[in-house]
C-alpha positions in Angstrom: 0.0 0.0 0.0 1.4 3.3 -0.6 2.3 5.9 2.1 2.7 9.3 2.0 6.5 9.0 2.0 6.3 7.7 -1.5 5.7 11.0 -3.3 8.8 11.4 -5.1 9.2 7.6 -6.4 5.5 8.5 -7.9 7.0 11.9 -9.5 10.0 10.3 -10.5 8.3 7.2 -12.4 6.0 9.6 -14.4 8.9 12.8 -14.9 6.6 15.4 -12.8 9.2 17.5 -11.4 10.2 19.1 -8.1 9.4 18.6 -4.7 6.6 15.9 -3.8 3.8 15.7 -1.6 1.5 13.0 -1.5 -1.5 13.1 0.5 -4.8 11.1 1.3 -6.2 8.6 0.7 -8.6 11.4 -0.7 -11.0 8.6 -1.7 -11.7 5.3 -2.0 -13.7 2.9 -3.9 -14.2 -1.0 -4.2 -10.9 -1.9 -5.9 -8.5 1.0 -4.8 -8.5 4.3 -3.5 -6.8 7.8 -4.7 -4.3 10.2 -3.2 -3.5 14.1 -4.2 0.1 14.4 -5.7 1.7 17.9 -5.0 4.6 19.0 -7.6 5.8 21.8 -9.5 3.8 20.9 -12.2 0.7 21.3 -10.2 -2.0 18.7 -9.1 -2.1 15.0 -9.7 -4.6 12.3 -9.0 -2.6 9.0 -8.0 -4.6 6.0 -7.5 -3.4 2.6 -6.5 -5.3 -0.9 -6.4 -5.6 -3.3 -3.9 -4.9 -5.6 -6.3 -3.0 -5.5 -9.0 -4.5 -4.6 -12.1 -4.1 -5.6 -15.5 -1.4 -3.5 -17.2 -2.9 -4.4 -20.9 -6.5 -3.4 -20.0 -5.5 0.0 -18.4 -3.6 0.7 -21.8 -6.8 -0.1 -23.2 -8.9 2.1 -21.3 -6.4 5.0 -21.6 -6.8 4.8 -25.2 -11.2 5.1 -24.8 -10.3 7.8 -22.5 -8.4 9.8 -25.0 -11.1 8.6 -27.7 -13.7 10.4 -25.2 -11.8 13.5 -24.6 -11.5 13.7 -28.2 -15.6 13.5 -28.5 -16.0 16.3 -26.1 -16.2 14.3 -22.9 -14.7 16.0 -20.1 -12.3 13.2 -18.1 -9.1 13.5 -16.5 -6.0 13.6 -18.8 -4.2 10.2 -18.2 -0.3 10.8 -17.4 2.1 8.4 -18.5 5.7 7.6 -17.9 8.8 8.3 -19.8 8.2 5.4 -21.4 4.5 6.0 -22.2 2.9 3.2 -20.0 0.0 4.4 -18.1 0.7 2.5 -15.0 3.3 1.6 -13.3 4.4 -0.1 -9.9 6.1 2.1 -7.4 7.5 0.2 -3.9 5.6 -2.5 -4.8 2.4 -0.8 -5.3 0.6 -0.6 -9.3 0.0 2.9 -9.5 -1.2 5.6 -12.2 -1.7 9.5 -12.1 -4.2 11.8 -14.0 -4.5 15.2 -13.9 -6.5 16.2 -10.9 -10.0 17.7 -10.9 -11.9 19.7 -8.3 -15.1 17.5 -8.0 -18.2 17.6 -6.1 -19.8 15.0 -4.2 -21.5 12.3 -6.0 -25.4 12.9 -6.4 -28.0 11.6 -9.3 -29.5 14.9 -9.9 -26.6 16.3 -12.5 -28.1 18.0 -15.2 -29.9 15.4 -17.1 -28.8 17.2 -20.4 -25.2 17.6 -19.7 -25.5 13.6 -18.5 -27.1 12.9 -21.7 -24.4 14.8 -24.1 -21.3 13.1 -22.3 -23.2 9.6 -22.5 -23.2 10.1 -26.3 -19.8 11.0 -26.5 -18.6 7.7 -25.0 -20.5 5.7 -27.5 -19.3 8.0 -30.1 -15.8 6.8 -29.0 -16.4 3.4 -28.4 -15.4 0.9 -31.3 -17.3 -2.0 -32.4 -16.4 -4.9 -30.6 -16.8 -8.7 -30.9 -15.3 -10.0 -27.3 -17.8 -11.9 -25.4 -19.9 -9.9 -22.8 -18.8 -10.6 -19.7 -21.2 -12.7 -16.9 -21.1 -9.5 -14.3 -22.8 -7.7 -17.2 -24.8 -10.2 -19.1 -26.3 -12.6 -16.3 -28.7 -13.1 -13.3 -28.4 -14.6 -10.5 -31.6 -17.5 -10.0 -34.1 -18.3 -7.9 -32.4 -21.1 -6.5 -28.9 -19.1 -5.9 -31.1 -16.1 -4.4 -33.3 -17.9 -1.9 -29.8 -19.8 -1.0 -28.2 -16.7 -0.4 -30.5 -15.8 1.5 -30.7 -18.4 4.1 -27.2 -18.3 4.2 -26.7 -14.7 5.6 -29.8 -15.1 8.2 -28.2 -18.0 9.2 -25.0 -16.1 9.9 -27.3 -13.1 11.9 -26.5 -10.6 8.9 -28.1 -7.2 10.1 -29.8 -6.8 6.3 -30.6 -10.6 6.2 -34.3 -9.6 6.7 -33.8 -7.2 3.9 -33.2 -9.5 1.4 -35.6 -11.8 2.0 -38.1 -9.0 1.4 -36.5 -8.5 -1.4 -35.9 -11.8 -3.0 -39.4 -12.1 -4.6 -38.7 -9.0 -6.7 -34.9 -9.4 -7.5 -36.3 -13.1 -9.1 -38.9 -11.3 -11.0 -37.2 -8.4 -12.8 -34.2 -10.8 -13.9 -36.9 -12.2 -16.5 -36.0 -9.3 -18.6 -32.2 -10.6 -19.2 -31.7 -10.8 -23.0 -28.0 -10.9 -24.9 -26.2 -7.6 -26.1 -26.8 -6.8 -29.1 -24.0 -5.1 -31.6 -21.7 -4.3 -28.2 -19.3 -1.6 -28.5 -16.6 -0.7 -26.5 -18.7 1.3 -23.2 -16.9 2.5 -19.7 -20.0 0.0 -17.9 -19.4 1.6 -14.7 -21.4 5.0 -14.9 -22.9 4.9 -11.6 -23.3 8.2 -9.4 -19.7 8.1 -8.0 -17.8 7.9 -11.1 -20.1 10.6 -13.2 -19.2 13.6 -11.1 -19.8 17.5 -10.8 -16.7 19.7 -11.0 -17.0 22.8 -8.7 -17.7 25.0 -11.9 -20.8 23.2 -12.8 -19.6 20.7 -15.3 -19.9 16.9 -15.9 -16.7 14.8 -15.4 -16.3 11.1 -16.3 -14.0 9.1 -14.1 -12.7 5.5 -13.4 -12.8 3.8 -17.3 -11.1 0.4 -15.7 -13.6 -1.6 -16.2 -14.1 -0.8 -19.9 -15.4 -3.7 -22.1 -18.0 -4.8 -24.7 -21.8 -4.3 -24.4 -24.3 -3.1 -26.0 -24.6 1.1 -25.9 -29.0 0.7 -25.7 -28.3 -1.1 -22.7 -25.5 1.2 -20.7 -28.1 4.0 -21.7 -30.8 2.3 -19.7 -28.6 1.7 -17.1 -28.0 5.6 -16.6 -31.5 6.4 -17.4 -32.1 4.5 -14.2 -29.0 6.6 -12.5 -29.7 9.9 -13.1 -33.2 9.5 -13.9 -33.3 8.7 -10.7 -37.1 7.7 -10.7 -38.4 11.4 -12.3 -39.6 10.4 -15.5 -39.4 13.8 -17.2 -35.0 13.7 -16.0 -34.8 10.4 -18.2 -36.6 12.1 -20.9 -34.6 15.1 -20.7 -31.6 12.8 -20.4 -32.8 10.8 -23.1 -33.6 13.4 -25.9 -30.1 15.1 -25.4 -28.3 12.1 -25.7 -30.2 11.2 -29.1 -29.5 15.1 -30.2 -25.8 13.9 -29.6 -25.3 11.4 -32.0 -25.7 8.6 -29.3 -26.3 4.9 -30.7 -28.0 3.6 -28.4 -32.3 3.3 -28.0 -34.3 2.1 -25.0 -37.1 0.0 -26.8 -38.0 -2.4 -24.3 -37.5 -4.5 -21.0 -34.7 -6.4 -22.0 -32.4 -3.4 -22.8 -32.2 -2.9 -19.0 -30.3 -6.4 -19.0 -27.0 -4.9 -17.8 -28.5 -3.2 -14.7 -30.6 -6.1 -14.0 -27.1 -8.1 -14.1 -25.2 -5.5 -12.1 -27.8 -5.8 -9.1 -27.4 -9.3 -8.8 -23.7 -9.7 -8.9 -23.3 -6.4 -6.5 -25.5 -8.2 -4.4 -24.2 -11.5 -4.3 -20.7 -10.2 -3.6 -21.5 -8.0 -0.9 -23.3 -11.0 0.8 -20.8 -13.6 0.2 -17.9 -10.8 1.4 -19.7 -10.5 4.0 -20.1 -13.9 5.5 -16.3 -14.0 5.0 -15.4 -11.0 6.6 -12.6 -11.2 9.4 -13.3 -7.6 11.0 -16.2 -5.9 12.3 -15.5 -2.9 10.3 -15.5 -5.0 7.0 -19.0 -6.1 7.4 -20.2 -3.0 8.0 -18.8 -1.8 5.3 -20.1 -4.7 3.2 -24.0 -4.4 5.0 -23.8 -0.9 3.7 -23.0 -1.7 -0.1 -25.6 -4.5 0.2 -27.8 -1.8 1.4 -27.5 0.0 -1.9 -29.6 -2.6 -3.5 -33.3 -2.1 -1.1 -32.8 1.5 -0.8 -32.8 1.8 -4.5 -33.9 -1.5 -6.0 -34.2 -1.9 -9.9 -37.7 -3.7 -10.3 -40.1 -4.2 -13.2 -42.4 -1.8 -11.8 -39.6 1.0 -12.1 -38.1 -0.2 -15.3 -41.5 0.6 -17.5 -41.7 4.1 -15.9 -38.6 5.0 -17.6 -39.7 2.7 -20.6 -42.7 4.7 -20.4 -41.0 8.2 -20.1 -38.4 7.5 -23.2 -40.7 5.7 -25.8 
């Protein structure tokens, strides 16, 4: 893990010059977390995994992040080293820097329009793509696997065990909408509240294109129709109608093009559970019961998916 003491190996790998400062964590996600790097050539964002990640994928999604920029879409510049890699491992941590950006907390009421425009940029950038979709994006969870699930976090006195089981009938029922993607391009699939952010001068900033890969642009629309929609049907129609003025691909027609979101909540779910139940600190499942908790506070459910179907036809 890095330390603050690291701040000039970090400026050294990636040539920033001048004194360093490192401090932080300033925030934290799943799979890593992100420190402020101070130099002479300003303000850097420097975030580190906690696991390693792979060094050909974050090539990959540095080149759809320049694609992006390119298309208008406002994202942090991705610095590389001397040697033009875009990550890099520093005391034995994988690390890479972008240029920093004064951000506001995450919230689901951004402008709708300016939510819209950047949506349409990404699938404007994104290339056609014939790599299988992967399961975390593609499939549900079961019956069976749910209802097992649950028993197995009552069992173990989860405090949101009751939760899900009030849950369950309605996480079963809206996975009958799973279809395949169709015609996937390359999309950032992880445009949730905390990675589409404000800057403090009112615009929209994309962040966090690691987990890049094929799916279908009609469904990663629905998906942030139900985001920043945010159960206002005339915010996904706004939403919707500026992303079509933009050139976007992608068209919400019908149940099954809210697959990927559908698949999202199931996974998310079933990973905060099973983390959970194998959780070796108290502070760990609580972090873990509040992810979980993500999912009944907000759940996607057939009854919500045709109000934005409704709203955007």
């Amino acid at each position: 893990m890095l330390t603050a003491d690291a701040a000039g190996a970090v400026a050294r790998a990636y040539g920033l010059p001048g004194p360093a400062r490192l401090t932080g964590p300033a925030a934290r996600g799943q799979l890593g977390q992100v420190w402020r790097l101070e130099t002479d050539a300003g303000s850097h964002a420097v975030k580190e995994w906690f696991a390693g990640p792979d060094l050909d994928t974050a090539t990959r999604d540095a080149d759809l992040s320049d694609a992006a920029r390119a298309q208008g879409v406002l994202t942090p510049t991705v610095v590389r080293t001397a040697d033009g890699a875009v990550a890099t491992v520093v005391e034995g941590t994988a690390v890479r820097v972008f240029e920093w950006v004064d951000l506001r907390p995450p919230t689901r009421r951004l402008d709708p329009v300016a939510v819209g425009r950047a949506l349409a940029g990404l699938h404007r950038a994104g290339r056609p793509s014939d790599e299988p979709v992967d399961n975390w994006f593609s499939t549900g969870f079961g019956e069976e696997r749910w209802r097992e699930l649950h028993a197995r976090v009552a069992a173990e006195g989860a405090p949101f065990a009751d939760e899900l089981g009030a849950l369950v009938d309605d996480l079963v029922a809206v996975e009958s909408v799973l279809e395949p993607h169709a015609s996937p391009i390359v999309c950032h699939r992880d445009l949730w509240a905390d990675n589409v952010l404000a800057t403090t001068d009112g615009r929209v900033c994309v962040l966090d294109f690691e987990n890049l890969g094929p799916a279908d642009p009609s469904q990663e629309l629905a998906m942030v129709l139900f985001e920043f929609g945010d159960d206002d049907p005339a915010r996904a129609r706004r939403l919707n109608t500026a992303y079509v003025d933009a050139g976007g691909p992608g068209r919400v027609r019908r149940r099954g093009h809210f697959t990927m979101l559908v698949a999202e909540q199931a996974h998310i779910g079933q990973l905060a559970c099973s983390r959970w139940v194998g959780a070796g600190s108290a502070s760990e499942r609580e972090r873990l019961a509040a992810w979980f908790r993500e999912i009944p506070d907000d759940p996607v459910t057939l009854p919500r998916i045709d109000r934005v179907l409704a709203a955007v036809r």
